[in-house]
DODONU-126248 format. One record per residue (C-alpha): residue in three letters; x, y, z. Coordinates in Angstrom, 3 decimals. Layout:
<nodes>
+------+----------+----------+----------+
| type |     east |    north |       up |
+------+----------+----------+----------+
|  Ala |        X |        Y |        Z |
...
+------+----------+----------+----------+
</nodes>
This chain:
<nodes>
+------+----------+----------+----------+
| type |     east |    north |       up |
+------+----------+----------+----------+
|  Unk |    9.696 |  -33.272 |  -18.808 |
|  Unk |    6.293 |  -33.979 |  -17.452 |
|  Unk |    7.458 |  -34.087 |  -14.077 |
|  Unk |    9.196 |  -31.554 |  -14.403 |
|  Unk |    6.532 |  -29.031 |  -16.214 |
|  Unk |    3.807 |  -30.880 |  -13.173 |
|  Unk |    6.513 |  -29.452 |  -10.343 |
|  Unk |    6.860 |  -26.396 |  -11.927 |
|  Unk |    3.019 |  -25.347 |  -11.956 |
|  Unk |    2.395 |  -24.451 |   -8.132 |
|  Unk |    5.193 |  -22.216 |   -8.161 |
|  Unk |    4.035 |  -20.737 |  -11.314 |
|  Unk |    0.129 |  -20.195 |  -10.027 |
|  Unk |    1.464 |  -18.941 |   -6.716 |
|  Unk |    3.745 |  -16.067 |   -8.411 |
|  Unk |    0.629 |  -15.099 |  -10.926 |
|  Unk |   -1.755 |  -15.221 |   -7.461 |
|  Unk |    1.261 |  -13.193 |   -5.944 |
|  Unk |    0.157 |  -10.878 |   -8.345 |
|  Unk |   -3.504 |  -10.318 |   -7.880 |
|  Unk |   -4.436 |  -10.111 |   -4.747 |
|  Unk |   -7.268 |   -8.105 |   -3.479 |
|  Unk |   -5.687 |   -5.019 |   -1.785 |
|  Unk |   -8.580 |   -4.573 |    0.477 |
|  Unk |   -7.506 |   -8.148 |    2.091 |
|  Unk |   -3.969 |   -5.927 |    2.866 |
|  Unk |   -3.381 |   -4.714 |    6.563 |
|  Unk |   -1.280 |   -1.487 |    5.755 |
|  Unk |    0.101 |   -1.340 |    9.378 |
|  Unk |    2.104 |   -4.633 |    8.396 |
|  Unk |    3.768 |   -2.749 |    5.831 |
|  Unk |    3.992 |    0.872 |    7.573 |
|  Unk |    5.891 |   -1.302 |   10.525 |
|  Unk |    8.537 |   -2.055 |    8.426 |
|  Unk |    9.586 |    1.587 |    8.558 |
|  Unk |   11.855 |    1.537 |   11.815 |
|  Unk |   14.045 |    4.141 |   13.532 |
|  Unk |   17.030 |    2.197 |   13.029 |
|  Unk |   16.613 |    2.060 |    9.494 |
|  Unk |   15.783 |    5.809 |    9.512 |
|  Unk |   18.679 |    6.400 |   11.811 |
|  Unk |   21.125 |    4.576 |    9.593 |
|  Unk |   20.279 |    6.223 |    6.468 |
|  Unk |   20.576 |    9.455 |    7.856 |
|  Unk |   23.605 |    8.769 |    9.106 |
|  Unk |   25.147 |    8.443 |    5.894 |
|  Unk |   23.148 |   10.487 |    3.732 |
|  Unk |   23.997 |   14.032 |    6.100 |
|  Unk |   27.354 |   12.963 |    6.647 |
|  Unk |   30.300 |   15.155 |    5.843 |
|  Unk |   30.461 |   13.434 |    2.473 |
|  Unk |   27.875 |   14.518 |    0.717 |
|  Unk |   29.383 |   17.973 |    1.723 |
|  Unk |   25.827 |   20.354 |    2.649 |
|  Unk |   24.422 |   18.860 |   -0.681 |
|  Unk |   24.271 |   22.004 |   -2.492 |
|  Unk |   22.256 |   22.198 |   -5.595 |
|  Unk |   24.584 |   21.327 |   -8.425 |
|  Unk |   27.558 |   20.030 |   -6.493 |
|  Unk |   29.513 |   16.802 |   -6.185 |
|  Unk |   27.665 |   16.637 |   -2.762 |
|  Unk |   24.243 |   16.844 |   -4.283 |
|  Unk |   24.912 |   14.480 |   -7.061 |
|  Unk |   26.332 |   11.622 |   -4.640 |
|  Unk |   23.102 |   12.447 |   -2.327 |
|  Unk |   21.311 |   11.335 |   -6.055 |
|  Unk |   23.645 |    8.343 |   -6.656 |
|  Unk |   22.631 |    7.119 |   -2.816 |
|  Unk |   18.804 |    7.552 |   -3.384 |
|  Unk |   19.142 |    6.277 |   -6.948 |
|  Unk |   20.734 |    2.986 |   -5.355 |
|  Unk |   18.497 |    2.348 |   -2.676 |
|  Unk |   15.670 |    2.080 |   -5.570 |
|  Unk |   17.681 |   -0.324 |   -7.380 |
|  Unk |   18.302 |   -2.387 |   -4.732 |
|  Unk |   14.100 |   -2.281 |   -3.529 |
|  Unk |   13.462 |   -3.065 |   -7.285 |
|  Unk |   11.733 |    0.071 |   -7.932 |
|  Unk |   11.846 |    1.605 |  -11.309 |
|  Unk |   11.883 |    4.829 |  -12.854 |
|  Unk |    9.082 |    6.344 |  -14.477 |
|  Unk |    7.983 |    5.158 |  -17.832 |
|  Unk |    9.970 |    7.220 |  -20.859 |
|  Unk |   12.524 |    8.185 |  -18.529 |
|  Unk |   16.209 |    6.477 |  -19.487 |
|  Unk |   17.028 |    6.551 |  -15.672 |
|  Unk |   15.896 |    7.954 |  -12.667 |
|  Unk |   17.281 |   11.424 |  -13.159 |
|  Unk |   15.264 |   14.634 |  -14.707 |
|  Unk |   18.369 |   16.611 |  -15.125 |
|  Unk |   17.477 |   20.323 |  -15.034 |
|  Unk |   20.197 |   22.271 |  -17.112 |
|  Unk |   21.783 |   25.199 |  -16.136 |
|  Unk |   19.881 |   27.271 |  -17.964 |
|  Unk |   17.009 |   27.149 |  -16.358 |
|  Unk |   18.945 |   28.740 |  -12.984 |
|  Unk |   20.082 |   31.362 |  -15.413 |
|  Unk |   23.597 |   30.159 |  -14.932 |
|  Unk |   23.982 |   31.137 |  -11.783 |
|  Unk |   23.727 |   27.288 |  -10.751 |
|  Unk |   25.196 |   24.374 |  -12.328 |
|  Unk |   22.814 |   21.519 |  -13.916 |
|  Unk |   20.969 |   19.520 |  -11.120 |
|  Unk |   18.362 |   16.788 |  -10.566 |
|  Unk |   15.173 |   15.458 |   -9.310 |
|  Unk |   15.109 |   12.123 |   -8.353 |
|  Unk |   11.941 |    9.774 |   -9.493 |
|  Unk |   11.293 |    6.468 |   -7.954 |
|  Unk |    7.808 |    4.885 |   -9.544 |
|  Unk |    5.496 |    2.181 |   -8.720 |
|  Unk |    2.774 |    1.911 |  -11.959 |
|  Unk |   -0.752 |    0.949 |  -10.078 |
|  Unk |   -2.715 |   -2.005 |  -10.693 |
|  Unk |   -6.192 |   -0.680 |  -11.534 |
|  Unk |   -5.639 |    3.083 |  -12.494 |
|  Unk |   -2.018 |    3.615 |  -13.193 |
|  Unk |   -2.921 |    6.896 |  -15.401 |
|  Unk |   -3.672 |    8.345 |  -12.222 |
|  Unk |   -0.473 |    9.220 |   -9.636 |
|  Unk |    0.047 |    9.890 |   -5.962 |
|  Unk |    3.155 |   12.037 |   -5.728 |
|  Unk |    5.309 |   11.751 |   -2.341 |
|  Unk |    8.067 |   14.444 |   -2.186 |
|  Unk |   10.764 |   16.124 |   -0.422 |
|  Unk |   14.124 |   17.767 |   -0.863 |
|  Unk |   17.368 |   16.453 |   -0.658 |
|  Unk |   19.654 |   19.603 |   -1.472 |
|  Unk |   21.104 |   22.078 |    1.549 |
|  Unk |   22.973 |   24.724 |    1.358 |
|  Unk |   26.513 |   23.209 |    1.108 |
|  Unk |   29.459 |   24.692 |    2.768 |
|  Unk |   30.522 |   27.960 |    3.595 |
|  Unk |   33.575 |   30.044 |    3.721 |
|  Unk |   35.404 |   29.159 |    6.366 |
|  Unk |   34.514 |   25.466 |    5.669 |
|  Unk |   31.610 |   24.740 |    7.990 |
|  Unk |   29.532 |   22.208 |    6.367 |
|  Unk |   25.958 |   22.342 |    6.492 |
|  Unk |   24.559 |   18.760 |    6.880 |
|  Unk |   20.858 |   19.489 |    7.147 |
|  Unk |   19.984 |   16.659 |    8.805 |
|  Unk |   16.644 |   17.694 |    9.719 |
|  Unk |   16.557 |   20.342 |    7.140 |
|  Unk |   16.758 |   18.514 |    3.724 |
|  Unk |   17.711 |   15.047 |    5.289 |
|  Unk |   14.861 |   13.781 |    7.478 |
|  Unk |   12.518 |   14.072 |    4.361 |
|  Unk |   14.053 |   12.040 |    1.838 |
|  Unk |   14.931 |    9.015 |    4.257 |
|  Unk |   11.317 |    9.103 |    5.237 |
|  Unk |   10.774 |    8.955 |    1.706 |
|  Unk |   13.067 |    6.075 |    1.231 |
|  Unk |   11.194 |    4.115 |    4.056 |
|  Unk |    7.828 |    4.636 |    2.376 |
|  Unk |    9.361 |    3.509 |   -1.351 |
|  Unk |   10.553 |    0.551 |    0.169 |
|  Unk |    7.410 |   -0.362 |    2.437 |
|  Unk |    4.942 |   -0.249 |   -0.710 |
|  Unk |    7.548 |   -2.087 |   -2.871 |
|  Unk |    7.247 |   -5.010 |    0.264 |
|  Unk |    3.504 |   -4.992 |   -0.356 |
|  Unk |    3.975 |   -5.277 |   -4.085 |
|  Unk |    5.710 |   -7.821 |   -3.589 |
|  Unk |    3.206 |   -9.389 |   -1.689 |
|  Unk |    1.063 |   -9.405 |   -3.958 |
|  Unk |   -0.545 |   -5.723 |   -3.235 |
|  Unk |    0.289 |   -3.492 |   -5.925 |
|  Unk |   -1.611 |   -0.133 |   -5.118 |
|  Unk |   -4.184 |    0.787 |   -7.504 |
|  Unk |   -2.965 |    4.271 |   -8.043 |
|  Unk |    0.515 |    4.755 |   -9.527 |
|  Unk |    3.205 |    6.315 |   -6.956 |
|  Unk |    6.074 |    8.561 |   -7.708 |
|  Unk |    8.815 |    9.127 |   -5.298 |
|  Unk |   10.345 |   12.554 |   -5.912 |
|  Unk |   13.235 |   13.047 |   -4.763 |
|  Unk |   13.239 |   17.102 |   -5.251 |
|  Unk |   16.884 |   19.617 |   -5.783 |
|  Unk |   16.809 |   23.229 |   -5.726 |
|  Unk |   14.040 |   23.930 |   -2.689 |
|  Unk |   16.427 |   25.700 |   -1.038 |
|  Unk |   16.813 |   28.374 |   -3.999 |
|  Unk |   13.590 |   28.874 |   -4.418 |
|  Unk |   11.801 |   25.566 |   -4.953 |
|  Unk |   13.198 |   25.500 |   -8.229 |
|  Unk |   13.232 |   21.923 |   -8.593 |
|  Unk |    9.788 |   21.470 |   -8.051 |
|  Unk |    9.234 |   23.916 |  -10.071 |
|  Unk |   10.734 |   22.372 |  -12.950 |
|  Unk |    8.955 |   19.159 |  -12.477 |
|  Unk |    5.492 |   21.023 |  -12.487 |
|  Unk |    6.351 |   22.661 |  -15.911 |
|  Unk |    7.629 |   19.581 |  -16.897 |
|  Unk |    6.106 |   16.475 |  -15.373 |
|  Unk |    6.666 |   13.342 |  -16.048 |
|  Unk |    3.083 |   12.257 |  -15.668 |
|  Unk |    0.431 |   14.861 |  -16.585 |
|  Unk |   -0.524 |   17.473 |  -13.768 |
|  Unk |   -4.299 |   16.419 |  -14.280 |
|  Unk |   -3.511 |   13.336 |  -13.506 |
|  Unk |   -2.050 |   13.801 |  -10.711 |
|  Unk |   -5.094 |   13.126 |   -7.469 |
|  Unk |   -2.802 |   14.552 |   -4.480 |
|  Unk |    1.105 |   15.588 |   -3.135 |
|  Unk |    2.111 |   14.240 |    0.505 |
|  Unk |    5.403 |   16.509 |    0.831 |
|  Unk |    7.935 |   15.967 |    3.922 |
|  Unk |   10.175 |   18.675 |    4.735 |
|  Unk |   11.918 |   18.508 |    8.499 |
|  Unk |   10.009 |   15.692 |   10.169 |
|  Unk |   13.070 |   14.681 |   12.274 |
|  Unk |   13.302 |   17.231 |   14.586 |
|  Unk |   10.647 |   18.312 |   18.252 |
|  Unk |   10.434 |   22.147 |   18.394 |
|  Unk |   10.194 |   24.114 |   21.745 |
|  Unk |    6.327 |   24.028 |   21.406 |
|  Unk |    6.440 |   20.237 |   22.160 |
|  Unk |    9.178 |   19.848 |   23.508 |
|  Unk |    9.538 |   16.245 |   25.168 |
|  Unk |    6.446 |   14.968 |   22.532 |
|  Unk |    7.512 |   12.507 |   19.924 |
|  Unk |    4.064 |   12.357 |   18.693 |
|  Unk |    3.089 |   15.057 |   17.235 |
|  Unk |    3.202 |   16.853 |   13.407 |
|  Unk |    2.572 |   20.212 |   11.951 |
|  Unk |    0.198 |   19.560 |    8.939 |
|  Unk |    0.135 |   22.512 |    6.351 |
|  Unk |   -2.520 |   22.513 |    3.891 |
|  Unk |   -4.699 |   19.604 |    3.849 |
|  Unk |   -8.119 |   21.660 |    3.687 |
|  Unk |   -6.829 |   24.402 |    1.292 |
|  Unk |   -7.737 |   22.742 |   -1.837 |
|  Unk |  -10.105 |   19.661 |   -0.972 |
|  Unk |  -12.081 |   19.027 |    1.909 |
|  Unk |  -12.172 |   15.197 |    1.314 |
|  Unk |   -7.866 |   15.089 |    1.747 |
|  Unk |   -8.661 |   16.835 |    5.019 |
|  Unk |  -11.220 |   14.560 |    6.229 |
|  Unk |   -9.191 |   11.529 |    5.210 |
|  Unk |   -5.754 |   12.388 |    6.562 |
|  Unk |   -7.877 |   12.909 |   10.064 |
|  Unk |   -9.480 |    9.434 |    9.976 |
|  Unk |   -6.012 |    7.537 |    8.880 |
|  Unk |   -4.771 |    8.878 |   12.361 |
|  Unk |   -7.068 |    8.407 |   14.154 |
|  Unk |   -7.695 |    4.282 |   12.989 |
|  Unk |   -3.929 |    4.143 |   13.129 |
|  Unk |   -1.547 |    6.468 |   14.830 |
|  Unk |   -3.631 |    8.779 |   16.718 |
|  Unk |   -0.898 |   11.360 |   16.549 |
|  Unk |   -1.171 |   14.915 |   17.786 |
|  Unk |   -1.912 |   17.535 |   14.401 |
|  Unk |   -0.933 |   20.200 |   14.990 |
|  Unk |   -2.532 |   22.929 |   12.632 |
|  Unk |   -0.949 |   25.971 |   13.804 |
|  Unk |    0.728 |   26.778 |   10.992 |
|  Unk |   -2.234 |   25.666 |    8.648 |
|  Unk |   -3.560 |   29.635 |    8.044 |
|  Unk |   -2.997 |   31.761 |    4.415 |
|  Unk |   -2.070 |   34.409 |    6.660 |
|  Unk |    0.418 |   32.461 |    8.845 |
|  Unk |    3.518 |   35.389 |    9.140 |
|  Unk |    6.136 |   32.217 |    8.616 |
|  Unk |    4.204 |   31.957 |    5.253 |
|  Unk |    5.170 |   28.033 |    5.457 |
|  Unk |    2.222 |   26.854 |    2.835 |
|  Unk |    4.032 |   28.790 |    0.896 |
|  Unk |    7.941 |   28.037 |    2.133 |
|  Unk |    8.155 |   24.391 |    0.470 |
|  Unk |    7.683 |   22.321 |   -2.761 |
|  Unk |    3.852 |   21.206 |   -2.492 |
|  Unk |    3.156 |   24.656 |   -3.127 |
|  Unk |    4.221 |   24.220 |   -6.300 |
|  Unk |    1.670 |   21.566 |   -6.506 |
|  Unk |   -0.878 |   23.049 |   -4.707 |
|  Unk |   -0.934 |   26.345 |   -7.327 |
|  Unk |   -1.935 |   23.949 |  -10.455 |
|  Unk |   -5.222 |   22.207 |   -8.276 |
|  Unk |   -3.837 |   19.365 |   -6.781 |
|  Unk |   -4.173 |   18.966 |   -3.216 |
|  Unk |   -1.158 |   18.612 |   -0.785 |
|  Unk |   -0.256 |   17.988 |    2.515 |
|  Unk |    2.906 |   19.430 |    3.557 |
|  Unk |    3.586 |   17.503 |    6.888 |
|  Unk |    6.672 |   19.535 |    9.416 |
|  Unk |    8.188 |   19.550 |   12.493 |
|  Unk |    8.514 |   23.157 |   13.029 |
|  Unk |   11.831 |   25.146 |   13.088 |
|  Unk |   14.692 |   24.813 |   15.665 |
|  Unk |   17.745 |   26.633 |   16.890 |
|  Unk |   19.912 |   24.965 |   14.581 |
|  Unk |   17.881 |   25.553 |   11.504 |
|  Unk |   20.197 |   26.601 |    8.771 |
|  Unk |   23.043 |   26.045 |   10.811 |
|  Unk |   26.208 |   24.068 |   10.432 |
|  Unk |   25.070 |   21.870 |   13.795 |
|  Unk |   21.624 |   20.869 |   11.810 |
|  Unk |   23.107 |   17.219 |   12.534 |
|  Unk |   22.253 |   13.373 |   12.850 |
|  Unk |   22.756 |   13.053 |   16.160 |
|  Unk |   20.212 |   15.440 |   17.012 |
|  Unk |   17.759 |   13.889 |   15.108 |
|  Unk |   14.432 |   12.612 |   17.338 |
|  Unk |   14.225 |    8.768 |   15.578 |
|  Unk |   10.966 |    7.668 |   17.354 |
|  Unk |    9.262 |   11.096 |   15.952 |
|  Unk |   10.884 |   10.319 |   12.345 |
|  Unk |    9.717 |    7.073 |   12.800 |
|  Unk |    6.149 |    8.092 |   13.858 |
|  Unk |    6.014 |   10.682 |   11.275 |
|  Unk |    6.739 |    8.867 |    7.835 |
|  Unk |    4.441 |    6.161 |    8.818 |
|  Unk |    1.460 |    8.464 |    8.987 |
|  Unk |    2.554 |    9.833 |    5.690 |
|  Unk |    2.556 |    6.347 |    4.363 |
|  Unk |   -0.311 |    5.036 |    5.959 |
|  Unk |   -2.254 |    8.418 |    4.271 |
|  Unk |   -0.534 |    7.518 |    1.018 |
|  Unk |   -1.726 |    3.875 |    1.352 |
|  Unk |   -5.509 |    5.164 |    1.739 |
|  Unk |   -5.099 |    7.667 |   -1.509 |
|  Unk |   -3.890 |    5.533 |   -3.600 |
|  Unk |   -6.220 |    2.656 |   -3.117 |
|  Unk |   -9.566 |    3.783 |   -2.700 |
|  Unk |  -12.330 |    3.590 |   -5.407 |
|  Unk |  -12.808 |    7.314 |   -6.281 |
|  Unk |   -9.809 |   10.104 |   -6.547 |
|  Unk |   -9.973 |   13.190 |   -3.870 |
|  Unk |  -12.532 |   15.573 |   -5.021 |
|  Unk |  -10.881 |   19.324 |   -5.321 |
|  Unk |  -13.433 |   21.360 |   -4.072 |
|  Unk |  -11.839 |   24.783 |   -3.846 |
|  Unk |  -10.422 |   26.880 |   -6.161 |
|  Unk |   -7.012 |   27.683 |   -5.852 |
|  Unk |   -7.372 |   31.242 |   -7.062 |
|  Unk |   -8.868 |   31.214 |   -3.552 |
|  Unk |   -5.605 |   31.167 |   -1.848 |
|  Unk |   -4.156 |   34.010 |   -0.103 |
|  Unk |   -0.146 |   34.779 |   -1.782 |
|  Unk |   -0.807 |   34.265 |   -5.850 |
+------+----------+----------+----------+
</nodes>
């Protein structure tokens, strides 16, 4: 029993070191490299397939979109949030008023190491607009599809380095949002009833069509639209700028980053929900295409090395948030923004 107990203690020490390691000794880049185009390419393949039939808010579509996402956590080892029986907030069909059956957000959770009371949230919507008369079905690859596999990626890259040994010192939810195209009604939901409190939460990195490379660039994989970053804190700004630059060195593109933009897109998707209780957001997007909306939004049209490119800058950013000492600073008021 000795010998045993004597052969047993390395492997014990090493799992409790596993488990304490000094973030700062992390290279995130080892982790954001594990988010790949092929992955990307063969989750999307599935996930805006004709199965999941448009994934319209409330349908069998949108509900096997959840079942995917919800097994994908399972299989990474990710939980869901503490107090929550499963990963599902259902939101009942009362809240739409009836005219929509009960759907649901999706919450994948990592609890942080030093200051798990505080939370990173890193969103994007999974529900389309479903099929239509005549039996065209709207796959939103791009458009409700390119987010939440990016979202996947970065879920499963952070629950690598927590496996390392690198559990981030923030807490992370992955929400996994229904109803955006509605009228950002999930989100909506969640913000009247979160799961963590909203004063808790320091920022929201939201994804919505990062797949696709819009007439203004076209034949440039490496660029983003980022909506948002300076509305509410100057420090998010500052830090999203420095994380590409030391890593990616993307083009931003902040056309579309102005209250009195006439596409209104600060406004158009689920951060904004986030952004009108104080917490600061970046809303990062590809800009709009011919087939927005349309029944030939599909995979196969998807740009995988600018998907690919994309979600690691949003997890590289989400890597910085969550582990540095102090939370972002919210230096403007967001009675200050233009459309409340």
């Amino acid at each position: 029993m000795k010998k045993i107990l004597f052969l047993a203690l390395p492997a014990l020490l090493a799992a409790c070191g596993a488990q304490n390691k000094n973030i700062e000794n992390a290279d995130p880049m080892d982790y954001a490299n594990t988010i790949t185009a092929d992955e990307l390419k063969e989750h999307l393949y599935t996930f805006a397939s004709d199965e999941f039939e448009g994934r319209n808010t409330g349908e069998p579509g949108q509900k096997k979109a959840a079942e995917y996402i919800v097994n994908e956590y399972k299989s990474q080892n990710i939980k869901s949030p503490k107090g929550m029986s499963n990963y599902y907030q259902v939101i009942p069909t009362e809240y739409f008023k009836g005219k929509l059956k009960a759907s649901e957000n999706v919450l994948g959770f990592i609890e942080g190491s030093e200051k798990p009371e505080e939370v990173l949230v890193i969103s994007s919507h999974y529900d389309h607009v479903g099929v239509d008369d005549k039996g065209n079905i709207y796959n939103g690859a791009d458009d409700g599809g390119s987010g939440p596999v990016g979202l996947l990626e970065i879920a499963e890259a952070f629950a690598q380095a927590k496996k390392d040994g690198y559990t981030p010192k923030r807490s992370i939810l992955f929400f996994h949002i229904t109803g955006e195209e509605k009228g950002l009604l999930g989100s909506k939901y969640y913000t009247e009833n979160p799961v963590m409190p909203l004063e808790n939460t320091v920022a929201n990195l939201n994804m919505d069509m990062i797949g696709r490379i819009d007439p203004a660039h076209e034949g440039n994989d490496n660029y983003i639209y980022l909506i948002g970053s300076d509305m509410l804190s100057t420090e998010l700004h500052e830090l999203s700028e420095e994380v590409n630059n030391k890593y990616m060195n993307m083009d931003l593109d902040y056309k579309y980053n102005d209250e009195n933009d006439p596409n209104r897109f600060y406004y158009r998707s689920d951060h904004y929900n986030f952004a009108k209780n104080n917490i600061p957001v970046i809303f990062y997007f590809n800009g709009v295409h011919a087939d927005y909306h349309k029944p030939t939004d599909t995979a196969e049209k998807i740009s995988y090395s600018a998907l690919e490119k994309r979600t690691k800058l949003a997890f590289l950013t989400a890597w910085e948030i969550a582990n540095r000492d102090a939370r972002l600073v919210v230096d403007k008021a967001e009675d200050t923004v233009a459309g409340n």
